[in-house]
BALOVO-48815 format. One line per field, with one value per residue (C-alpha): residue in three letters; residue number from 1; z, y, x. Coordinates in nm, 4 decimals, decimal comma, m for minus. Example, Ala and Ser with C-alpha at 12.3 -4.5 7.8 and 13.67 -1.06 7.14 Angstrom:
2
resn (ALA | SER)
resi (1 | 2)
z (0,7800 | 0,7140)
y (m0,4500 | m0,1060)
x (1,2300 | 1,3670)
***
This chain:
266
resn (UNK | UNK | UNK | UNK | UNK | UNK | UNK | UNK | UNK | UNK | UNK | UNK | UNK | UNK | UNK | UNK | UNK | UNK | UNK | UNK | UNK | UNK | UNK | UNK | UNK | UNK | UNK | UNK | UNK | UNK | UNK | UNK | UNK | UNK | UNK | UNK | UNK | UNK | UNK | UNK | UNK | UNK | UNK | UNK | UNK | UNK | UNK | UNK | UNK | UNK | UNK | UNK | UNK | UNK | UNK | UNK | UNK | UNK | UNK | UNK | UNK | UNK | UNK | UNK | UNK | UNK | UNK | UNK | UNK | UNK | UNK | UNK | UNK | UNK | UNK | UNK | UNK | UNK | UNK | UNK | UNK | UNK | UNK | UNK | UNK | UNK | UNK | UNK | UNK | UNK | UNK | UNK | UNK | UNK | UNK | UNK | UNK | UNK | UNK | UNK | UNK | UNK | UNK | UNK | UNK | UNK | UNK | UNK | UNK | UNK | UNK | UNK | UNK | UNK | UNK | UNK | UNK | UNK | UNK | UNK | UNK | UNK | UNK | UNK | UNK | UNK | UNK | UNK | UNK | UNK | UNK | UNK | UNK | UNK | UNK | UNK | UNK | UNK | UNK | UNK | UNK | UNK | UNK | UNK | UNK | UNK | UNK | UNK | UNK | UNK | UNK | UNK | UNK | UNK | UNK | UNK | UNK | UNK | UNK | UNK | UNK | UNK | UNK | UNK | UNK | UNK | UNK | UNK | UNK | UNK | UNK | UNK | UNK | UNK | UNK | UNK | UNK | UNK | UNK | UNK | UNK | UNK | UNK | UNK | UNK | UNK | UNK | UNK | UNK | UNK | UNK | UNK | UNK | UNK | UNK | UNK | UNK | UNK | UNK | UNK | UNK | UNK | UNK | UNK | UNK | UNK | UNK | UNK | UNK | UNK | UNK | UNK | UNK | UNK | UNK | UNK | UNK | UNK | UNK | UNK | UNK | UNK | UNK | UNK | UNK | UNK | UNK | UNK | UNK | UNK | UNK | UNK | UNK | UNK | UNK | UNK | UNK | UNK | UNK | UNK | UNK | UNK | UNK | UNK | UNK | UNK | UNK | UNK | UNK | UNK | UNK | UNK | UNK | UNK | UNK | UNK | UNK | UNK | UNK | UNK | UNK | UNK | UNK | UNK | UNK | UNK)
resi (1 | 2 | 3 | 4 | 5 | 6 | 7 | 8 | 9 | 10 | 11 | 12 | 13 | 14 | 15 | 16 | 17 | 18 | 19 | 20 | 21 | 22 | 23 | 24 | 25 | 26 | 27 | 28 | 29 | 30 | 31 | 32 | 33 | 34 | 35 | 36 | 37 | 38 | 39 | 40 | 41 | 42 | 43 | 44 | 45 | 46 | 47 | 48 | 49 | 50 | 51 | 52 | 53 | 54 | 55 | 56 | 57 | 58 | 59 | 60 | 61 | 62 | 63 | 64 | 65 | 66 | 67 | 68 | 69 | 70 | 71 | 72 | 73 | 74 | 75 | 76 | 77 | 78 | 79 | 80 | 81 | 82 | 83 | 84 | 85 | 86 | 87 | 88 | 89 | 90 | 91 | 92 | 93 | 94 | 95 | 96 | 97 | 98 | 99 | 100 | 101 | 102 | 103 | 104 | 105 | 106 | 107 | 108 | 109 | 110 | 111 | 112 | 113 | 114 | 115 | 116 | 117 | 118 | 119 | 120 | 121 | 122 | 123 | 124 | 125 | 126 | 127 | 128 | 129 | 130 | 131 | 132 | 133 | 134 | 135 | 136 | 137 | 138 | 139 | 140 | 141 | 142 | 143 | 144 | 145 | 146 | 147 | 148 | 149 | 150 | 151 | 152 | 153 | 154 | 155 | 156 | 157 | 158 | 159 | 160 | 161 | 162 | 163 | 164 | 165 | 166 | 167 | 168 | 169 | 170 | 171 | 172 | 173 | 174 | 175 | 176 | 177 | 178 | 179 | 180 | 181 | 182 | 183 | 184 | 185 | 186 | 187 | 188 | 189 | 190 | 191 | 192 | 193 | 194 | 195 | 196 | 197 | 198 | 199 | 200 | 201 | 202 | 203 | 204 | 205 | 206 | 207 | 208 | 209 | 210 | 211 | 212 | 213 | 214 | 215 | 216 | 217 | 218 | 219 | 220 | 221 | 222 | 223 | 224 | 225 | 226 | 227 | 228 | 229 | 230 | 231 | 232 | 233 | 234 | 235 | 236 | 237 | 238 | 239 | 240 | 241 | 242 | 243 | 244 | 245 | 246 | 247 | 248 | 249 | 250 | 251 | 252 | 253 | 254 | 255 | 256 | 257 | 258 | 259 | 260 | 261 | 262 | 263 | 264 | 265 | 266)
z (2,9748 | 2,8486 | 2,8983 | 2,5571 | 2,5965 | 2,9594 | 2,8077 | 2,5412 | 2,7633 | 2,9923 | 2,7108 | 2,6017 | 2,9715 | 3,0018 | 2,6552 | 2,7624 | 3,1165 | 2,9323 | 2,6873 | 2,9354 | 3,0865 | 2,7869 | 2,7263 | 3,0913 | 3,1181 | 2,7858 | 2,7600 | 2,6489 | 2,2954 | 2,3528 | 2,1030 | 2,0112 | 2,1967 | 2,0850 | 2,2555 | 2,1285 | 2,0292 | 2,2410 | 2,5313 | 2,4094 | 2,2735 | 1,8700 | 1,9534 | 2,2065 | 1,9527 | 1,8755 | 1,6500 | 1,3996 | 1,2182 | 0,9197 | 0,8509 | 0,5727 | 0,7940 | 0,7069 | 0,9727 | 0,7829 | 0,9492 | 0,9442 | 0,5842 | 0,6944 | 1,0126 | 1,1081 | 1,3834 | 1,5729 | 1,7141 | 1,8318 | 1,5199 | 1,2654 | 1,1610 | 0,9809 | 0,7461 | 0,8285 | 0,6254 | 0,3585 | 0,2785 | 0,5192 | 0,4296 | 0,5724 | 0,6234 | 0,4746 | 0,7988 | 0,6905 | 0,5991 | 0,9451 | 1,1182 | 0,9362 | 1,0203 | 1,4442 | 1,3670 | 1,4716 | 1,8331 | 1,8352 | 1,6195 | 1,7636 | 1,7884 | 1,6459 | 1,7302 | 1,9069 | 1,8007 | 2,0281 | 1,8340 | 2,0103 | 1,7802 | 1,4678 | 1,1784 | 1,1631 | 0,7984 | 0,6597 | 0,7662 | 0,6618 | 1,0521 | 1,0046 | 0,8869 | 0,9545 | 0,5920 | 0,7604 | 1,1076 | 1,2738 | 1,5866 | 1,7185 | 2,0057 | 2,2333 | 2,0691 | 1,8360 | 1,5553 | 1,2858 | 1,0183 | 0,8502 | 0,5898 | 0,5336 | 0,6233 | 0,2986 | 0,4332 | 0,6213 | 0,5131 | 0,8214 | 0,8818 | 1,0826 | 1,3580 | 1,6130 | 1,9114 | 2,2918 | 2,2236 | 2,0700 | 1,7379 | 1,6797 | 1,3613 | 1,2865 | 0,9816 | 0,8573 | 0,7808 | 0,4773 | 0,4244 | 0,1731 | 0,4265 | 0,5747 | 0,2660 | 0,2126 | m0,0530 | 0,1196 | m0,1677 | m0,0024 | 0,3343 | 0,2176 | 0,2119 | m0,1475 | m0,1684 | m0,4441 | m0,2353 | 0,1109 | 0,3935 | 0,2221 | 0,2287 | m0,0258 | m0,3578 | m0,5468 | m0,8827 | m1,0975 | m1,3780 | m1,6745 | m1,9871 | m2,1468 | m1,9210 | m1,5743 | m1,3799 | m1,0459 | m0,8155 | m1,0357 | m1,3114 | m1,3805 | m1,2912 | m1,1241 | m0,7793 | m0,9454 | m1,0520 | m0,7210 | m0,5219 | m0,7776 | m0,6997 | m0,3358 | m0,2897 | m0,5757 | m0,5077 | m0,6375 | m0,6902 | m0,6213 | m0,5588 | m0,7087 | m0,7379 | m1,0555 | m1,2809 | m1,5032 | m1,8063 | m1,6617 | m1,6542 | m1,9957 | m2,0926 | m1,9464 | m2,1995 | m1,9883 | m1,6351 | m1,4073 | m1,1154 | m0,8361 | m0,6172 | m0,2215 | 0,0566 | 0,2148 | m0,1164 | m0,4704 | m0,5907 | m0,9578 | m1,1047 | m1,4326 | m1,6509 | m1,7544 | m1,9459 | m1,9832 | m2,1318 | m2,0391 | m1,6568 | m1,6038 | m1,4147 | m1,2433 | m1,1129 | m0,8155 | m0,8190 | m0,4907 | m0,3495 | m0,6278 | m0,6191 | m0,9161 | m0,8569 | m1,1167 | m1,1280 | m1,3724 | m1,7383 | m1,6195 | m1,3515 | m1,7096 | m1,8366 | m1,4102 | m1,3105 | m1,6271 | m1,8172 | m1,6970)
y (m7,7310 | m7,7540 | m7,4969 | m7,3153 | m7,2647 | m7,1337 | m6,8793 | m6,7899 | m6,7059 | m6,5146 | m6,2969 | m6,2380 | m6,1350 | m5,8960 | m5,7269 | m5,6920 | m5,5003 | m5,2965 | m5,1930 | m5,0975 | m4,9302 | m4,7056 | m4,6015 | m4,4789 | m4,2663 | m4,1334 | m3,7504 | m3,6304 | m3,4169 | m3,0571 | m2,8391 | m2,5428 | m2,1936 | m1,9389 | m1,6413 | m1,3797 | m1,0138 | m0,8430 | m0,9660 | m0,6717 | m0,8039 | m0,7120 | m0,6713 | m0,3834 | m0,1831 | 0,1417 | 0,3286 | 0,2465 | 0,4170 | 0,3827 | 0,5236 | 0,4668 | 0,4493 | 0,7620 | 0,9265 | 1,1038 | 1,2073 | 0,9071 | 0,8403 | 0,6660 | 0,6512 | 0,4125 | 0,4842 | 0,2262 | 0,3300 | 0,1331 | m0,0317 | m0,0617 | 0,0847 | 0,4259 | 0,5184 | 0,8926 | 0,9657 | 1,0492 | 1,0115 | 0,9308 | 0,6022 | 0,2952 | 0,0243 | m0,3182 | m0,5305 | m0,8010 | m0,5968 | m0,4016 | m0,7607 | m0,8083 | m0,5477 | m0,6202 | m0,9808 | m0,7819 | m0,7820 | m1,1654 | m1,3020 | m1,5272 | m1,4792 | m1,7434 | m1,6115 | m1,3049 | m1,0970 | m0,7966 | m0,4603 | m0,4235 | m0,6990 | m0,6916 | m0,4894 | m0,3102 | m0,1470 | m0,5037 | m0,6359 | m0,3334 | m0,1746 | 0,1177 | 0,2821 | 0,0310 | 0,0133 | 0,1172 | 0,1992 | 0,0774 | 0,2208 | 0,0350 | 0,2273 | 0,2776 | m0,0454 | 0,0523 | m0,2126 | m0,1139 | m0,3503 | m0,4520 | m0,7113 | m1,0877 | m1,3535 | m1,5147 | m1,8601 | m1,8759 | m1,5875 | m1,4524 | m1,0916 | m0,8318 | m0,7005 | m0,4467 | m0,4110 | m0,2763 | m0,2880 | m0,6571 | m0,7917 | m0,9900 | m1,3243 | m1,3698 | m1,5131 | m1,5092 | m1,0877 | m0,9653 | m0,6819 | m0,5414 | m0,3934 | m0,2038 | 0,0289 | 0,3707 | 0,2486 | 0,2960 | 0,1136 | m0,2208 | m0,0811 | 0,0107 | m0,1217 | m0,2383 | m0,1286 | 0,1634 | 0,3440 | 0,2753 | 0,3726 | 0,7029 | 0,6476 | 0,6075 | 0,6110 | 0,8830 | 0,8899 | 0,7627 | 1,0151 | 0,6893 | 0,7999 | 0,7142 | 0,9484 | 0,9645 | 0,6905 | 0,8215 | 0,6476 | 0,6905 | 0,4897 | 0,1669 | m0,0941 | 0,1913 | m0,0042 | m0,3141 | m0,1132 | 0,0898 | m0,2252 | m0,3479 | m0,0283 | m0,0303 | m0,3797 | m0,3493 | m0,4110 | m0,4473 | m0,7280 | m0,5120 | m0,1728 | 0,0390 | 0,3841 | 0,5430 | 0,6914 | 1,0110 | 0,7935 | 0,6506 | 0,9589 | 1,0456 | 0,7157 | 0,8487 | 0,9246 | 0,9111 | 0,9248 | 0,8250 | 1,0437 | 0,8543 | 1,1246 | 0,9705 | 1,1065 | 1,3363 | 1,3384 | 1,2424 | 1,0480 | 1,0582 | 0,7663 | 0,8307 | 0,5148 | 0,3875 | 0,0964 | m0,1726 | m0,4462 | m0,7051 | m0,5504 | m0,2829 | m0,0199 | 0,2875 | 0,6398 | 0,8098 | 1,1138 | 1,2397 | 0,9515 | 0,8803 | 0,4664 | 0,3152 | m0,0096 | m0,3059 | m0,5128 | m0,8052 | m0,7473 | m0,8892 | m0,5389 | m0,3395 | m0,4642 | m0,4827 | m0,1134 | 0,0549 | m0,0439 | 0,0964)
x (1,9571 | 2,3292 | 2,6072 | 2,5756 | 2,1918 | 2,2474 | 2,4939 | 2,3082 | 2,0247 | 2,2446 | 2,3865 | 2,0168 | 1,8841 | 2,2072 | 2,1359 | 1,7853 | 1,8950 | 2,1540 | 1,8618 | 1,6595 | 1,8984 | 2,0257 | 1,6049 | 1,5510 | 1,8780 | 1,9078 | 1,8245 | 1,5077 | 1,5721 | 1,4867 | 1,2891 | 1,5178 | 1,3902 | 1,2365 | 1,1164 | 0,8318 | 1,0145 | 0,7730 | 0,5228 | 0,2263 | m0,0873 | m0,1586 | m0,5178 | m0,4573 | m0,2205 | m0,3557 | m0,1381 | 0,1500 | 0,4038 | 0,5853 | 0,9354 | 1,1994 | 1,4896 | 1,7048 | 1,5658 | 1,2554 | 0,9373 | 0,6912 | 0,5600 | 0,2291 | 0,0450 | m0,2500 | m0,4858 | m0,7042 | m1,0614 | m1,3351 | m1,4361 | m1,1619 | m0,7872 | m0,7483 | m0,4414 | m0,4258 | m0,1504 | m0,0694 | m0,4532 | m0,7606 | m0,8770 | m1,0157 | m0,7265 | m0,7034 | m0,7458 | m0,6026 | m0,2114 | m0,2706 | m0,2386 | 0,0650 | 0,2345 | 0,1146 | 0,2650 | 0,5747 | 0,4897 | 0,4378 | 0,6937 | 0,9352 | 1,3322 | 1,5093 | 1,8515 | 2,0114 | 2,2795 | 2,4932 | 2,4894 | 2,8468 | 2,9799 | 2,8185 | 2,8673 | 2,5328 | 2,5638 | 2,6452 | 2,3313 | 2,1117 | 2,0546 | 2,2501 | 2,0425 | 1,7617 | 1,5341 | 1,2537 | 1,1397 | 0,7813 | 0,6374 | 0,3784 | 0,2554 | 0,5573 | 0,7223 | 0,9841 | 1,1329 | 1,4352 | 1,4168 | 1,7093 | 1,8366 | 1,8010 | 2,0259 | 2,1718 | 2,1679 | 1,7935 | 1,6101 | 1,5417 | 1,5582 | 1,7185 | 1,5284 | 1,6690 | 1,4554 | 1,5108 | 1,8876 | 1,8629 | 1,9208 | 1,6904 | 1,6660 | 1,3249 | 1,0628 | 0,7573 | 0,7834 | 0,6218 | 0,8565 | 0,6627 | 0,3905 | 0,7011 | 0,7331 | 0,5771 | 0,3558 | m0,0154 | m0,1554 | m0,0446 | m0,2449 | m0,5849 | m0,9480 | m0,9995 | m1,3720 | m1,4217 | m1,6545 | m1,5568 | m1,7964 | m1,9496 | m2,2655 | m2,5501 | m2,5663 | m2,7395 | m2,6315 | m2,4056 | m2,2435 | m2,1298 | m1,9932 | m2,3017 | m2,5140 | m2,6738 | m2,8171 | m3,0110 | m3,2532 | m3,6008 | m3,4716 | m3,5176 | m3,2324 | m3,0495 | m3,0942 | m2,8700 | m2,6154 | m2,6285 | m2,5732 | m2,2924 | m2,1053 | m2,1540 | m2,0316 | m1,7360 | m1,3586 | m1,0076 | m0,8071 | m0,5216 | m0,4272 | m0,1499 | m0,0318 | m0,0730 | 0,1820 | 0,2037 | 0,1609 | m0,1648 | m0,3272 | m0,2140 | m0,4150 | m0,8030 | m1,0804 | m1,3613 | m1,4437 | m1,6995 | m1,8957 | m2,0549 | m2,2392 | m2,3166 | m2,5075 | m2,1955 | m1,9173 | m1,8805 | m1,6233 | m1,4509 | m1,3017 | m1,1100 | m1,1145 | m0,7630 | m0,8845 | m1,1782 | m0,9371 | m0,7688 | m0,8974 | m1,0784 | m0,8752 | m1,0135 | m0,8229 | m0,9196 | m0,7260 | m0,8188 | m0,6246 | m0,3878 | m0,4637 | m0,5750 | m0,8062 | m0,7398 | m1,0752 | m1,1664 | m1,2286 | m1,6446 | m1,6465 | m1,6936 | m1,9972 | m2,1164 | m2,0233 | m2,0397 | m2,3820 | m2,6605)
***
């Protein structure tokens, strides 16, 4: 072996060892932290409450019992399971970055006042504005601002129709009768037991709150008479959707343009 191959060699071992060296002592990259808002489990929540932040009584409140979530307010309704858990998703949601209320401007970033309040149980959260650059919004809670994602503001507002069940009857029952503009269906007929079971199992797409003008619109209505209430549904319109009133709780449901011919021929 000449002197140019033994230093070559050399050189290659040395690179080798410093190689070696540089993977065992380099530092191990660390995931950036994030900590949950709150350590309370969403599945033992119990109550919520909505506020617009201006300091207003609560405009909605939800109640939990053994079997499933109740708006209670403004109207008594069944909730929509599925927005209740989005709203809980407060309690779990992870802060991405902290803020002190001592040195931040709180009105420029929508906290004072807050856009809406939520109490969940004894858990309080002011919601503020988003963050221009990441979209995250303001959270104040326990004296901490808080960054976090993943918030559907929307479910924050006072407008129950994002919060309820989207069934037309709800839990009221059995069916009876059904007052169509046509005439009466009832349980003797024939076919009524379709149509019955059509109705019972019917829901929304969507939900929204009627306007004066929608009201204006109604020609007919239809009477669906249960075991313990009856319900009126005014009809707005049968195309391009079907879309039905219920006064009592001043939603209107907006079904497919096929729900006409299903709920409304005999």
């Amino acid at each position: 072996m000449n002197a140019v191959t033994r230093t070559n060699l050399t050189l290659g071992i040395i690179a080798a060892l410093l190689s070696l060296i540089l993977i065992l002592h380099k530092p191990a990259l660390q995931a950036p932290t994030t900590q949950r808002l709150s350590t309370a489990a969403p599945q033992q929540a119990s109550s919520i409450q909505l506020s617009l932040g201006n300091g207003q009584p609560p405009t909605l409140i939800l109640q939990r019992d053994e079997q499933a979530w109740t708006l209670n307010a403004p109207v008594r309704m069944r909730a929509d399971d599925m927005a209740v858990n989005e709203i809980l998703r407060l309690l779990s949601v992870s802060s991405q970055r902290t803020l002190d209320p001592s040195d931040t401007d709180l009105a420029a970033i929508r906290l004072d006042p807050p856009l809406w309040q939520v109490d969940i149980d004894e858990h309080r959260f002011a919601i503020g504005g988003t963050e221009a650059l990441s979209g995250q919004r303001y959270v104040l809670y326990q004296g901490q601002i808080h960054l976090v994602g993943d918030l559907n503001a929307a479910r924050f507002d006072n407008n129950y129709a994002d919060l309820v069940d989207r069934s037309l009857l709800g839990e009221h029952g059995q069916i009876q009768s059904i007052r169509l503009p046509q005439g009466e269906v009832t349980l003797v007929q024939a076919g009524s037991a379709e149509l019955f079971a059509r109705w019972a199992n019917a829901e929304a797409q969507w939900l929204v709150r009627p306007s004066k003008m929608d009201f204006d619109d109604v020609r007919e209505r239809v009477t669906v008479r249960l075991d313990s209430a009856s319900i009126d549904f005014l009809i707005r319109s049968r195309e391009p959707r079907l879309e039905l009133i219920r006064p009592d709780l001043d939603l209107m449901y907006m079904l497919p343009a096929s729900a006409s011919r299903e709920l409304l021929e005999p």
